[in-house]
The first five atom37 places (N, CA, C, CB, O) and aatype in JSON, in Angstrom:
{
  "aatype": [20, 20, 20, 20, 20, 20, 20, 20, 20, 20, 20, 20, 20, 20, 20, 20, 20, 20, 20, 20, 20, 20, 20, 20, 20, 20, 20, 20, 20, 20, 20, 20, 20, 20, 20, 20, 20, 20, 20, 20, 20, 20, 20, 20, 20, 20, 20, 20, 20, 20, 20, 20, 20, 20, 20, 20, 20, 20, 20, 20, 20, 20, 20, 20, 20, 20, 20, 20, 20, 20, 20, 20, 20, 20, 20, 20, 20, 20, 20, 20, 20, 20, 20, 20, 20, 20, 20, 20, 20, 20, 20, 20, 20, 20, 20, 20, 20, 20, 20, 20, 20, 20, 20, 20, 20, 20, 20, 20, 20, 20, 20, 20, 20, 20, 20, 20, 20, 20, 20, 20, 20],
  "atom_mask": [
    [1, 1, 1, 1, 1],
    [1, 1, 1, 1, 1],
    [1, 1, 1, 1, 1],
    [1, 1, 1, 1, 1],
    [1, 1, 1, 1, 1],
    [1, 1, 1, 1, 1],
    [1, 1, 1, 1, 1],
    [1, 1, 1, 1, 1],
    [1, 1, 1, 1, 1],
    [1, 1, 1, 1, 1],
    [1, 1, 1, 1, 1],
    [1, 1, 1, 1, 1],
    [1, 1, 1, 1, 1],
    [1, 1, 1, 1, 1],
    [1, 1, 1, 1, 1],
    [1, 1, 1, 1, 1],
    [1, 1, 1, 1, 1],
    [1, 1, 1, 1, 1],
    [1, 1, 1, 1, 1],
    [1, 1, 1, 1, 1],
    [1, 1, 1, 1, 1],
    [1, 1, 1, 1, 1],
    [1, 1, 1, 1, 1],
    [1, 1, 1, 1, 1],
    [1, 1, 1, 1, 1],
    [1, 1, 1, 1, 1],
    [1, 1, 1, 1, 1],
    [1, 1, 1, 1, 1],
    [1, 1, 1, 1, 1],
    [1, 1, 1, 1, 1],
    [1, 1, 1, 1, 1],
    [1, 1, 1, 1, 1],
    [1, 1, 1, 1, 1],
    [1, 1, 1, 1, 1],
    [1, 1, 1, 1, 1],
    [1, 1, 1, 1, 1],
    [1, 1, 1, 1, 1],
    [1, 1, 1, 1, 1],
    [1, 1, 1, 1, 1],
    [1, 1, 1, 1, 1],
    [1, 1, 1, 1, 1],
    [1, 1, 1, 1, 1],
    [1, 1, 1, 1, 1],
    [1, 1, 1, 1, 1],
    [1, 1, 1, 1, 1],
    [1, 1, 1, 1, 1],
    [1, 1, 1, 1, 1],
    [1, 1, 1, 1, 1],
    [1, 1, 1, 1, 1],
    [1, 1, 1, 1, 1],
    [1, 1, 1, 1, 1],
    [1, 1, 1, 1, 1],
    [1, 1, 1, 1, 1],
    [1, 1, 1, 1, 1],
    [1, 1, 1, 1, 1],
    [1, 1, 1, 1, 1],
    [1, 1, 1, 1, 1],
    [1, 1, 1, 1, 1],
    [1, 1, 1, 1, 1],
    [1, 1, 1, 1, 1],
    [1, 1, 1, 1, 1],
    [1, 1, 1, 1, 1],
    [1, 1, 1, 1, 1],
    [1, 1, 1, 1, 1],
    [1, 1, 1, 1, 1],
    [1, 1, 1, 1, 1],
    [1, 1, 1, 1, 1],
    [1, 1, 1, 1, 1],
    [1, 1, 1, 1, 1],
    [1, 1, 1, 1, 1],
    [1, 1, 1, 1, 1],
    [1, 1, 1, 1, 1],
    [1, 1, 1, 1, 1],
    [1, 1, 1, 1, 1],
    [1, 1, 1, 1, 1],
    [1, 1, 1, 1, 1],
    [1, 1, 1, 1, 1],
    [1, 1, 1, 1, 1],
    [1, 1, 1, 1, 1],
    [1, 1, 1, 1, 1],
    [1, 1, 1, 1, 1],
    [1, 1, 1, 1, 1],
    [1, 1, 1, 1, 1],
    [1, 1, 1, 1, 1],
    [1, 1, 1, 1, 1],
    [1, 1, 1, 1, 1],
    [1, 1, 1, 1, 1],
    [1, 1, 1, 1, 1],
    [1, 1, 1, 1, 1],
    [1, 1, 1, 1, 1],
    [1, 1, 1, 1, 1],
    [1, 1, 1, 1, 1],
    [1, 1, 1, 1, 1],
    [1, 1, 1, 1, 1],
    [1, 1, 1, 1, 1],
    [1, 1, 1, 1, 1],
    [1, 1, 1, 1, 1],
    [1, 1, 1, 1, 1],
    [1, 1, 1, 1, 1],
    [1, 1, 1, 1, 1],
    [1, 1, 1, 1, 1],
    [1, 1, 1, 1, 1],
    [1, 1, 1, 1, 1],
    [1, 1, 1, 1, 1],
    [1, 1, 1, 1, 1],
    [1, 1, 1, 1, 1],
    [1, 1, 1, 1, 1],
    [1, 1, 1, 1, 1],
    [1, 1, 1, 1, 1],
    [1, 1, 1, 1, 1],
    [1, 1, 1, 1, 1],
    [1, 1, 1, 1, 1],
    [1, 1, 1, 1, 1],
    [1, 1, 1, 1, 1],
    [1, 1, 1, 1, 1],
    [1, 1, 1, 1, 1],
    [1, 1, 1, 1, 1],
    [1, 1, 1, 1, 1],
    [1, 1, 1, 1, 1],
    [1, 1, 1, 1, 1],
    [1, 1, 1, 1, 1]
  ],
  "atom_positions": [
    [[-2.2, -3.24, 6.26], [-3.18, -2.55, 7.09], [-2.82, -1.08, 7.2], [-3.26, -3.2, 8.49], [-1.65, -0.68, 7.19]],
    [[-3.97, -0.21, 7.31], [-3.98, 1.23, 7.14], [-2.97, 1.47, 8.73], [-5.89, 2.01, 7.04], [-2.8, 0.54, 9.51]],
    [[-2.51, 2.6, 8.9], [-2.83, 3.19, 10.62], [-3.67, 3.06, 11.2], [-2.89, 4.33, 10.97], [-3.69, 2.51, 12.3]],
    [[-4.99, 3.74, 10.38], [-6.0, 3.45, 11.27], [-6.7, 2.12, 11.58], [-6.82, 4.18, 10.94], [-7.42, 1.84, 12.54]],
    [[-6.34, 1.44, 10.6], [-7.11, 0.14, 11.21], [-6.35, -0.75, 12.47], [-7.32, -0.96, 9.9], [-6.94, -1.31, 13.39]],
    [[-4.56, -0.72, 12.19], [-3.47, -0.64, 13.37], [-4.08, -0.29, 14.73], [-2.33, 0.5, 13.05], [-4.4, -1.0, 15.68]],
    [[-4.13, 0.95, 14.54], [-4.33, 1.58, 15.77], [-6.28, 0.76, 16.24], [-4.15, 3.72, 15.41], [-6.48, 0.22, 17.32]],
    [[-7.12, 0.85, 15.41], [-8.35, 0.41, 15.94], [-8.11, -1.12, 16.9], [-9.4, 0.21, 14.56], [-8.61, -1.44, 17.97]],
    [[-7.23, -1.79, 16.09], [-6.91, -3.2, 16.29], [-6.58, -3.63, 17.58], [-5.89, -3.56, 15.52], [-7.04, -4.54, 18.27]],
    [[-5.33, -2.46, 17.86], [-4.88, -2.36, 19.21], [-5.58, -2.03, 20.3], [-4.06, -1.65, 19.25], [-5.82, -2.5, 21.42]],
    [[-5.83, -1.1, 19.69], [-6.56, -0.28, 21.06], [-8.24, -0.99, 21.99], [-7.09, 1.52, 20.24], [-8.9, -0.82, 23.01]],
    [[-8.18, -1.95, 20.57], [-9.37, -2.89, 20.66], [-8.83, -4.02, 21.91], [-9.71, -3.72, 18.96], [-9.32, -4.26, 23.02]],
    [[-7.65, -4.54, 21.22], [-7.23, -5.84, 21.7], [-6.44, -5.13, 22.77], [-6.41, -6.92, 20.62], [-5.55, -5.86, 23.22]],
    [[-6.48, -3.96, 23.3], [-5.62, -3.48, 24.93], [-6.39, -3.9, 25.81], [-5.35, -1.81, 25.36], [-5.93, -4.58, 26.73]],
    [[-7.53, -3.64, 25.76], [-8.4, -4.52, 26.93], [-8.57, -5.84, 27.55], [-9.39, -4.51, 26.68], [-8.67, -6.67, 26.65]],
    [[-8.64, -6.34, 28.62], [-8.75, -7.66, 28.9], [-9.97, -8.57, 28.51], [-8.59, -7.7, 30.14], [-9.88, -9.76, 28.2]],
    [[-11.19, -7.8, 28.59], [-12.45, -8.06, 28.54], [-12.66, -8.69, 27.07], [-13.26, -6.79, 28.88], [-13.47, -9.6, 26.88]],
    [[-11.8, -8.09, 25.96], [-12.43, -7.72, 24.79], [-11.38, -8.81, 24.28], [-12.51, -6.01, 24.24], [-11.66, -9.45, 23.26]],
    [[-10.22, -9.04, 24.91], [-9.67, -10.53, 24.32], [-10.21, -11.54, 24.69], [-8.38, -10.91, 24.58], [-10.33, -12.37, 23.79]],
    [[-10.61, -11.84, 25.68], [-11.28, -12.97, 26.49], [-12.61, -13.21, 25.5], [-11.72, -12.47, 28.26], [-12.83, -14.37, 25.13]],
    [[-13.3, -12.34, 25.16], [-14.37, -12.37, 24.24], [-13.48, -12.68, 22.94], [-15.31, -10.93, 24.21], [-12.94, -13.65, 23.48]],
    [[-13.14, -12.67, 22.21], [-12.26, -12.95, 21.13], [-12.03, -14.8, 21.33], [-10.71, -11.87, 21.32], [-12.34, -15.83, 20.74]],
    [[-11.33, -14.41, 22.43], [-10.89, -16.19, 22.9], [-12.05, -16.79, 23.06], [-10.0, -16.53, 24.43], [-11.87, -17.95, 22.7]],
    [[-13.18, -16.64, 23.42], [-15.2, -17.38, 23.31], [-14.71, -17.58, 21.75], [-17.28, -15.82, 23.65], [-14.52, -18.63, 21.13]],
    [[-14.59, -16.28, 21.34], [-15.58, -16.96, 19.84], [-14.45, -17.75, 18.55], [-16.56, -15.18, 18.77], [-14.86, -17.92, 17.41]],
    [[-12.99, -18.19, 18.99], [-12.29, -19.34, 18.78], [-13.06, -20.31, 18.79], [-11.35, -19.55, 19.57], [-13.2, -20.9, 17.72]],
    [[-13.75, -20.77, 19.89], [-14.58, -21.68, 19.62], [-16.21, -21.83, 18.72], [-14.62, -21.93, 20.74], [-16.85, -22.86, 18.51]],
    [[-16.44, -20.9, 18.46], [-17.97, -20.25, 17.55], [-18.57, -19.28, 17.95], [-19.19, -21.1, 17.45], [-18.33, -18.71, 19.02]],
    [[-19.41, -18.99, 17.15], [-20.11, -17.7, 17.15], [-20.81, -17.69, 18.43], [-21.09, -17.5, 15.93], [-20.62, -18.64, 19.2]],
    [[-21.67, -16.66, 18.79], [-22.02, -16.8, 20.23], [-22.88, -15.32, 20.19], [-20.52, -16.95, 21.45], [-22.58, -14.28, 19.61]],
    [[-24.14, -15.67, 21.08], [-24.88, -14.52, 21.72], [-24.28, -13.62, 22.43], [-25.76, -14.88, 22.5], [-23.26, -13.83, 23.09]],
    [[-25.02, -12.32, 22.3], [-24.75, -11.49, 23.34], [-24.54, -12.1, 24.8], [-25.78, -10.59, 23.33], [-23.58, -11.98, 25.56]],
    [[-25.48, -12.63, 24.91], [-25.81, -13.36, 26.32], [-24.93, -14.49, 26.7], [-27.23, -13.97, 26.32], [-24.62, -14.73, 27.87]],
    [[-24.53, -15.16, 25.69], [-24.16, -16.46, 25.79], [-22.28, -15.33, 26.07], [-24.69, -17.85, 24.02], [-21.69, -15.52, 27.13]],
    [[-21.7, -14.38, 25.09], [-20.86, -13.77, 25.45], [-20.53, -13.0, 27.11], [-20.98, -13.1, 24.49], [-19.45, -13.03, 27.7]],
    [[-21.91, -12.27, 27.63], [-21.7, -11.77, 28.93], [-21.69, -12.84, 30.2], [-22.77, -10.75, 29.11], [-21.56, -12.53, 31.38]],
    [[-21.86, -14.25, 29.65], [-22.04, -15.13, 31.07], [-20.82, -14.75, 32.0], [-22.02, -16.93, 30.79], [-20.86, -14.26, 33.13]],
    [[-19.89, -15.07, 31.37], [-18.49, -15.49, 32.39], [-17.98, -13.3, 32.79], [-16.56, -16.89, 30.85], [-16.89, -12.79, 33.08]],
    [[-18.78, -12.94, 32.67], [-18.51, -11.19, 33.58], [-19.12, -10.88, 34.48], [-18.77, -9.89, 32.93], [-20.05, -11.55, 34.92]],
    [[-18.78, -9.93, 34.88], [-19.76, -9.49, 36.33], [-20.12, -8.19, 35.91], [-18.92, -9.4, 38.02], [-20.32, -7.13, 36.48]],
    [[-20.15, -8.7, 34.4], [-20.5, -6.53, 34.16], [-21.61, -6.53, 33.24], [-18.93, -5.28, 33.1], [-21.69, -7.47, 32.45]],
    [[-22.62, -5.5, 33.23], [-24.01, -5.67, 32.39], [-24.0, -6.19, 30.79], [-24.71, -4.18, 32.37], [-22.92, -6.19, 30.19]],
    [[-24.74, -6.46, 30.38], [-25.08, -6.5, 29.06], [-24.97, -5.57, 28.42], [-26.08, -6.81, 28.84], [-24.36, -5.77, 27.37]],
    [[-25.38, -4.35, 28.62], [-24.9, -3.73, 27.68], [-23.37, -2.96, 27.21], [-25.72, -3.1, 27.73], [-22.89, -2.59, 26.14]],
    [[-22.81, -2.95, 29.04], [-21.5, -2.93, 28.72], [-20.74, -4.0, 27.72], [-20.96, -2.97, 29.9], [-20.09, -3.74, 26.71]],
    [[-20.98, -5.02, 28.2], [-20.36, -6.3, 26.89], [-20.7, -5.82, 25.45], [-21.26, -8.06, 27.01], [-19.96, -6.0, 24.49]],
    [[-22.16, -5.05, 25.38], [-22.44, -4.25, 23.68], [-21.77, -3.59, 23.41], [-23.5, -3.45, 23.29], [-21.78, -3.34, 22.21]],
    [[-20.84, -2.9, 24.18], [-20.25, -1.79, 23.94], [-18.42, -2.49, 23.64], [-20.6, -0.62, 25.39], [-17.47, -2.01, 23.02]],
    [[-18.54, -3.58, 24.28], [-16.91, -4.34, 23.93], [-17.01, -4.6, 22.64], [-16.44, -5.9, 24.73], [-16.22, -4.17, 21.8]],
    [[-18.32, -5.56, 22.31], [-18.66, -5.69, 21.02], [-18.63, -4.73, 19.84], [-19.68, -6.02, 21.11], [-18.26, -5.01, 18.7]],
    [[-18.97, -3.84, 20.17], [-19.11, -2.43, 19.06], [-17.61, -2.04, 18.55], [-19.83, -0.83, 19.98], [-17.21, -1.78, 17.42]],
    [[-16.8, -2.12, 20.08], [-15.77, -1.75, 19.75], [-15.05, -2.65, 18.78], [-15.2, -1.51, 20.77], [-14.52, -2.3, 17.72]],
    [[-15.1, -3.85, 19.32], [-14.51, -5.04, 18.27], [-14.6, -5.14, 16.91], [-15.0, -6.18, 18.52], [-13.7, -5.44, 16.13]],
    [[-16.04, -4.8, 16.61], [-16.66, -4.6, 15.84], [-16.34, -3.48, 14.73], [-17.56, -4.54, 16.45], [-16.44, -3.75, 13.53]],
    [[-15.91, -2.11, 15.23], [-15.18, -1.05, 14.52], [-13.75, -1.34, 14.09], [-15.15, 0.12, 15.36], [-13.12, -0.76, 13.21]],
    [[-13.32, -2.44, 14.94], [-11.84, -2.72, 14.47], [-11.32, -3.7, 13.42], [-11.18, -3.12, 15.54], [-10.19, -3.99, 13.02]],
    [[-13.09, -4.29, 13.01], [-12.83, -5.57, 12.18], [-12.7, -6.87, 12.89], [-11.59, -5.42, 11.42], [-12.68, -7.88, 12.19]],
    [[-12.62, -6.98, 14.15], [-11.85, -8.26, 14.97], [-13.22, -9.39, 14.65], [-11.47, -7.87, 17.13], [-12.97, -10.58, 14.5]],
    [[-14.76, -8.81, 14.55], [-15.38, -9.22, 14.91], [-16.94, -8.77, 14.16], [-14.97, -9.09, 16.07], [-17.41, -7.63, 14.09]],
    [[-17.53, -9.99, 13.66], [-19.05, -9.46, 12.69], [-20.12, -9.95, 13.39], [-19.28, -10.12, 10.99], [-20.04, -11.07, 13.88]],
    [[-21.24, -9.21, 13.54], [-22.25, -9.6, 14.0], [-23.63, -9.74, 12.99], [-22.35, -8.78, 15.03], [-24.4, -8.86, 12.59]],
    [[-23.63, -10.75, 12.82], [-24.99, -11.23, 12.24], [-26.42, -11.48, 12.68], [-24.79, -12.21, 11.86], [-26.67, -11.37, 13.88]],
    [[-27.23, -11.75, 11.97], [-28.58, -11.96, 12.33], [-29.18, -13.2, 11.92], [-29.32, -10.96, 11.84], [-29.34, -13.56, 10.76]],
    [[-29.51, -13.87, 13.02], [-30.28, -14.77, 12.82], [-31.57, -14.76, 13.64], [-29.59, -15.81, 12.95], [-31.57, -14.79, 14.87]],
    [[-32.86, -14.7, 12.76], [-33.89, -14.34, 13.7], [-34.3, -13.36, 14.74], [-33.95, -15.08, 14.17], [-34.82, -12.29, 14.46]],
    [[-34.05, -13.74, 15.92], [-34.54, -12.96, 16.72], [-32.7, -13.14, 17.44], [-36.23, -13.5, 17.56], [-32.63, -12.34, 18.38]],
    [[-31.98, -13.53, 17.35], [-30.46, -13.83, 17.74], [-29.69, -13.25, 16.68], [-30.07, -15.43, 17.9], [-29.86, -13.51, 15.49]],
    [[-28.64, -12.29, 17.27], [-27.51, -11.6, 16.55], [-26.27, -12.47, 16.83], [-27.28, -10.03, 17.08], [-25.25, -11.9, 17.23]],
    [[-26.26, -13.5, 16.69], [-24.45, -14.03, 16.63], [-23.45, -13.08, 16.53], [-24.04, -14.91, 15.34], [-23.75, -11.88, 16.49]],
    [[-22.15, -13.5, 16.46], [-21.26, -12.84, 16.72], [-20.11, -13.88, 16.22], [-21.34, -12.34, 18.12], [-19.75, -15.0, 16.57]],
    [[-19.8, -13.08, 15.37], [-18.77, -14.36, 14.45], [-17.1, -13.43, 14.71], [-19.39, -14.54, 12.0], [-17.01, -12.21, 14.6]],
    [[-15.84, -14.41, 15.08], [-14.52, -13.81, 14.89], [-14.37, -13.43, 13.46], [-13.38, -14.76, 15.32], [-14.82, -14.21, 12.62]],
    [[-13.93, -12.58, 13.18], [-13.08, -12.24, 11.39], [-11.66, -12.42, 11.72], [-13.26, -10.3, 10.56], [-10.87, -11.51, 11.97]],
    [[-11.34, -14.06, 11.7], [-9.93, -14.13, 11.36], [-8.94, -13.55, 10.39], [-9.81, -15.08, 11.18], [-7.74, -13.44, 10.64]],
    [[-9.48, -13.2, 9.34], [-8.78, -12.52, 8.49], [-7.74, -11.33, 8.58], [-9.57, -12.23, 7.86], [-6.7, -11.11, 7.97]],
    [[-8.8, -10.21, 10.19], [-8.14, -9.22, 10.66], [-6.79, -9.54, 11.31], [-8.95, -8.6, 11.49], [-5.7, -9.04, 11.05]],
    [[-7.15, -10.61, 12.32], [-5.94, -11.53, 13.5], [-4.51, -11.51, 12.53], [-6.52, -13.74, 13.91], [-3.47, -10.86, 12.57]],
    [[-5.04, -12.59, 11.63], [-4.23, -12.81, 10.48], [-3.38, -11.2, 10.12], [-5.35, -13.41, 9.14], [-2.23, -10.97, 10.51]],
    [[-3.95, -10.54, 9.56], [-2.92, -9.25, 9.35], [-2.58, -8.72, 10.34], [-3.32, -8.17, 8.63], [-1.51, -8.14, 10.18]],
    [[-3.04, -8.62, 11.46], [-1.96, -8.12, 12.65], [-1.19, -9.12, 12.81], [-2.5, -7.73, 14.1], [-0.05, -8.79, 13.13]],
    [[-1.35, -10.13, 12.71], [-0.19, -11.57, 13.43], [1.24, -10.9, 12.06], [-1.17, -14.28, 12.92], [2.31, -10.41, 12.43]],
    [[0.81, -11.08, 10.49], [1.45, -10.84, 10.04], [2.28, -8.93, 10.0], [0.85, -11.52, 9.2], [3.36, -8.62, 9.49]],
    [[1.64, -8.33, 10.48], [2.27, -7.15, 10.93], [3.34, -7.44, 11.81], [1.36, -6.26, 11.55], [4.44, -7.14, 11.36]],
    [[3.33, -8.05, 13.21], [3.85, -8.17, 13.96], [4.91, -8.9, 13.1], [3.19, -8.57, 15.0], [5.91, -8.37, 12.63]],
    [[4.51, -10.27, 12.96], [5.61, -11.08, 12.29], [6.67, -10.15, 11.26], [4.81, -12.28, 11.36], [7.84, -10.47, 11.09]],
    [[6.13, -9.11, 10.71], [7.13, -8.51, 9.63], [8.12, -8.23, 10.74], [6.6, -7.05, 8.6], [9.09, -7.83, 10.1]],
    [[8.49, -8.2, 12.11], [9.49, -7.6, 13.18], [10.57, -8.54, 13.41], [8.81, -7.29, 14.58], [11.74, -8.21, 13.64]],
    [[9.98, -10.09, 13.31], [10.35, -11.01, 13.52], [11.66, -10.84, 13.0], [9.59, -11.89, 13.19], [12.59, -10.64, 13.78]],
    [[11.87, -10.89, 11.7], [13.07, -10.82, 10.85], [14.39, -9.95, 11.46], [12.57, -10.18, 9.48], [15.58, -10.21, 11.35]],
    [[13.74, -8.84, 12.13], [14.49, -7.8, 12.63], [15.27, -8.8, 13.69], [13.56, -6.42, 13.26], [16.37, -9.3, 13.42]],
    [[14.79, -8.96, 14.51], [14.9, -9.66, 15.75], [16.01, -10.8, 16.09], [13.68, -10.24, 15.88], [16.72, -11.02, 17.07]],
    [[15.79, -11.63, 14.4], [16.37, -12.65, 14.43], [17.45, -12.69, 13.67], [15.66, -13.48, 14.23], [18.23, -13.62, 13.45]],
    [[17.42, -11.1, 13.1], [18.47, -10.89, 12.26], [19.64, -10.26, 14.03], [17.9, -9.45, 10.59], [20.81, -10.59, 14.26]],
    [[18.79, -9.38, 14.88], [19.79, -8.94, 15.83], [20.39, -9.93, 16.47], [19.33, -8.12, 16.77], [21.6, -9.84, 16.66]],
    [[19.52, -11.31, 17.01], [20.11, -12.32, 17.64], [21.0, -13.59, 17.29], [19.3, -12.65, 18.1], [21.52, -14.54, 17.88]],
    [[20.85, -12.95, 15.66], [22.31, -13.93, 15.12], [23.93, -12.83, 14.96], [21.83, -14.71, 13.04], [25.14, -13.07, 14.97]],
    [[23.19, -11.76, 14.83], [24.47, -10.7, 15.06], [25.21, -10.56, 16.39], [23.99, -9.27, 14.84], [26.41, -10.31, 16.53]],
    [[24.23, -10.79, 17.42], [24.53, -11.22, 19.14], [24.99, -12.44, 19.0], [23.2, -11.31, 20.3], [25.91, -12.44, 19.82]],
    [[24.98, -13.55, 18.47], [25.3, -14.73, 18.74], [26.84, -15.01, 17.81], [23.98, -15.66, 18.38], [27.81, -15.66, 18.2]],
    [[26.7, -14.41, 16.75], [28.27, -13.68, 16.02], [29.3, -13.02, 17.07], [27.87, -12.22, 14.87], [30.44, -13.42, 17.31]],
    [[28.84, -12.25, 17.45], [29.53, -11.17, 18.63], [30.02, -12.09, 19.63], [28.4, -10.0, 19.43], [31.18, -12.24, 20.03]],
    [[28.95, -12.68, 19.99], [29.76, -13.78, 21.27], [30.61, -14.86, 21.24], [28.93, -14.47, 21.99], [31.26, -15.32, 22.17]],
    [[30.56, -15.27, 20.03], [31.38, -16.15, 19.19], [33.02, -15.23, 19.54], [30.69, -16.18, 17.23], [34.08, -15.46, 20.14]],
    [[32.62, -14.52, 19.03], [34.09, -13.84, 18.34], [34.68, -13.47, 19.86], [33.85, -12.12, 17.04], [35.9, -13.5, 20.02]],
    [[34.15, -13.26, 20.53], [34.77, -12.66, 21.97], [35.25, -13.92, 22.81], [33.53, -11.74, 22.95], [36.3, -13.89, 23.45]],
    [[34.27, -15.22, 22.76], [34.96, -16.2, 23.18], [35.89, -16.31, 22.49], [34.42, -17.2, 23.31], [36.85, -15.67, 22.92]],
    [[36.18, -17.15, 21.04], [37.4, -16.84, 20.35], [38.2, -16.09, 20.95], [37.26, -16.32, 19.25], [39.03, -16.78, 21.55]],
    [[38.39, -14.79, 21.11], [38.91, -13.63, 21.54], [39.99, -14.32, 22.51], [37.8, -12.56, 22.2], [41.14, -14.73, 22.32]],
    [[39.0, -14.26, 23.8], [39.14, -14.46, 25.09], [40.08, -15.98, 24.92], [37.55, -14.47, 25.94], [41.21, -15.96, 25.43]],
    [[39.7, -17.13, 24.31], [40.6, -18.06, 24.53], [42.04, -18.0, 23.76], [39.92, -19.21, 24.25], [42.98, -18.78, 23.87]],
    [[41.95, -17.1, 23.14], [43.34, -16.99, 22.05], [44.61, -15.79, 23.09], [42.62, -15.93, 19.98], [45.84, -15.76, 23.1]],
    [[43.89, -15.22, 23.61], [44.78, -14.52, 24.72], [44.91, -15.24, 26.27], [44.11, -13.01, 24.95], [45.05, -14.66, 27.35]],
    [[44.85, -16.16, 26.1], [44.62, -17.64, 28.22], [45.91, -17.81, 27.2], [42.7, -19.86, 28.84], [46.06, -18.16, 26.03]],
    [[46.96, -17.26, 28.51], [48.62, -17.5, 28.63], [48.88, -18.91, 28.47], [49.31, -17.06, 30.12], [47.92, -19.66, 28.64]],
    [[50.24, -19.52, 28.11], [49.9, -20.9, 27.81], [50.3, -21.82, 29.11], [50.71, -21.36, 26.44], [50.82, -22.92, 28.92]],
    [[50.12, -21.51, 29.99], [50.06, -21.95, 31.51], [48.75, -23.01, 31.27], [49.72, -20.46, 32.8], [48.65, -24.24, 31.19]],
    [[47.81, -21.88, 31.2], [46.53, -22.3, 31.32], [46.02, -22.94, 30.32], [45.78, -21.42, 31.58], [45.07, -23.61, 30.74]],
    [[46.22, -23.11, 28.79], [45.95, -23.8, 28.0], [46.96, -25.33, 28.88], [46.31, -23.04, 26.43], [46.07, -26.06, 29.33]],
    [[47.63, -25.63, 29.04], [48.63, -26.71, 29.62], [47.66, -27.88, 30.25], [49.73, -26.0, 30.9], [47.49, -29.05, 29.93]],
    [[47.05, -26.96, 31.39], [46.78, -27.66, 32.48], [45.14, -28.14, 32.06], [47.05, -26.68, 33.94], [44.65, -28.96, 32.83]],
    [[44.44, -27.77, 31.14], [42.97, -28.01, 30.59], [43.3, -29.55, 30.05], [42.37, -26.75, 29.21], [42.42, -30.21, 29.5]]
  ]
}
């Protein structure tokens, strides 16, 4: 993915409104209308979540008849999930280097317990 599509993605999915709409259409495509039920905010504000979604790829709107559906583009999800995931590696590369480290310090720590205290264990 470009920057710019990064950055569209995000700045898309920073909102609360505009994931919650995302999470509707997990389950299928869906009207404008059928999208603004569960808000307390106009219709055309919800057009405008849409648009945005819409510029970021998250989300296609089609035509059927006199009804514009609104279909997810998993495909986008998918390359941010895998963006993110490229971090993963990092992560799990630090928390086996942390889990090395603590190893070695216990080691450490029990190889210097005076032999008093090894005795009485």
């Amino acid at each position: 993915m470009t920057e710019a599509e990064l950055d569209a993605a995000f700045a898309a999915l920073a909102d609360p409104t505009r994931r919650a709409i995302l999470a509707r259409l997990t389950r299928g495509d869906a009207s404008v209308l059928e999208l603004a039920e569960p808000f307390s905010i106009s219709q055309p504000a919800v057009t405008k979540h849409l648009k945005v979604l819409e510029r970021a790829g998250l989300i296609s709107r089609g035509r059927d008849a006199q009804r514009r559906p609104c279909h997810l583009q998993p495909e986008r999800l998918k390359k941010l999930s895998d963006w993110i995931g490229s971090y993963r590696e990092f992560w799990e590369d630090s928390y086996a280097r942390l889990d090395d480290y603590l190893e070695e310090m216990q080691h450490d720590r029990k190889s210097k317990r005076p032999r008093a205290d090894r005795r009485t264990r």
